[in-house]
C-alpha positions, 0 to 999 in steps of 0.5 A, a space after each residue: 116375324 109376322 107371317 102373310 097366306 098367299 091364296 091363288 083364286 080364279 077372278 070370278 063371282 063367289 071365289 071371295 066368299 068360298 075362301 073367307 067361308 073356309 076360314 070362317 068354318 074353321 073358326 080363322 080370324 082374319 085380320 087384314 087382306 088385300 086382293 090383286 087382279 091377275 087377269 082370269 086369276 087372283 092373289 088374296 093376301 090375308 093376315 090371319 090368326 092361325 096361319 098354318 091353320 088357314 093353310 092346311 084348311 084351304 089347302 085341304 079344300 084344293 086352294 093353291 096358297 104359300 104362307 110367306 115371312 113378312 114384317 109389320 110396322 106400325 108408324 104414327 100417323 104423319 106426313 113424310 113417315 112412309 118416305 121416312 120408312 123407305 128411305 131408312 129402307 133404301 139407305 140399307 139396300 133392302 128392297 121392297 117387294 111388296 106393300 100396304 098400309 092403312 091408317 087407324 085414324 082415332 089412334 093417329 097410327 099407320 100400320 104398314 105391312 112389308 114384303 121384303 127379301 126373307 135374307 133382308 128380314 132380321 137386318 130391317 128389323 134390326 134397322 128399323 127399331 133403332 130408327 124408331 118404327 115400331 115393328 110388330 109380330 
């Protein structure tokens, strides 16, 4: 499975910089984030190319962070596929508890990144393979 740092920052000027400097000087590449609002605090989800790197990196620097079990799926680019996706999901019971997603438009493919309960994890891979979504590590 694909692995997701959750980084708990305060919600003010420079937090986004001091995080993304430590990653930088550590040499982590990051390959796609998201920040959510909290009030006074932040939660930046980063998909990076050492995880446990980034992790002791930041942690090292006093930075409160998880690193979580996640799925990626990477569908084509068309309409209905991401209702496509949670139905497949919804038919089994499986629960989305967090997402986001963008296209790659000159490749014509989405890549969707899903937050799911960890027991549901192997069973929607399982699921969405056969369903034809393909599911990248």
């Amino acid at each position: 499975m694909a692995k997701q740092l959750n980084v708990f920052i305060e919600n003010k000027p420079g937090r986004l910089k001091a995080v993304t400097e430590v990653l930088a000087n550590n040499k982590i590449n990051i390959n796609a984030f998201t920040i959510q609002d909290r009030g006074d605090f932040g939660l930046i989800k980063l998909i990076v190319g050492d995880s446990e790197k980034a992790y002791l990196a930041l942690a090292d620097k006093g930075y409160a962070c998880a690193i979580k079990d996640i799925m990626i799926i990477s569908p084509k680019d068309k309409i209905g596929n991401l209702s496509r996706l949670s139905e497949v999901l919804l038919k089994n019971n499986i629960n989305i508890i967090d997402s986001y997603g963008f296209v790659i438009e000159s490749e014509k493919k989405g890549i969707c990144y899903l937050e799911l309960n960890t027991d549901d994890l192997k069973k929607a891979k399982r699921i969405l393979d056969k369903e034809g979504f393909k599911v990248l590590e």
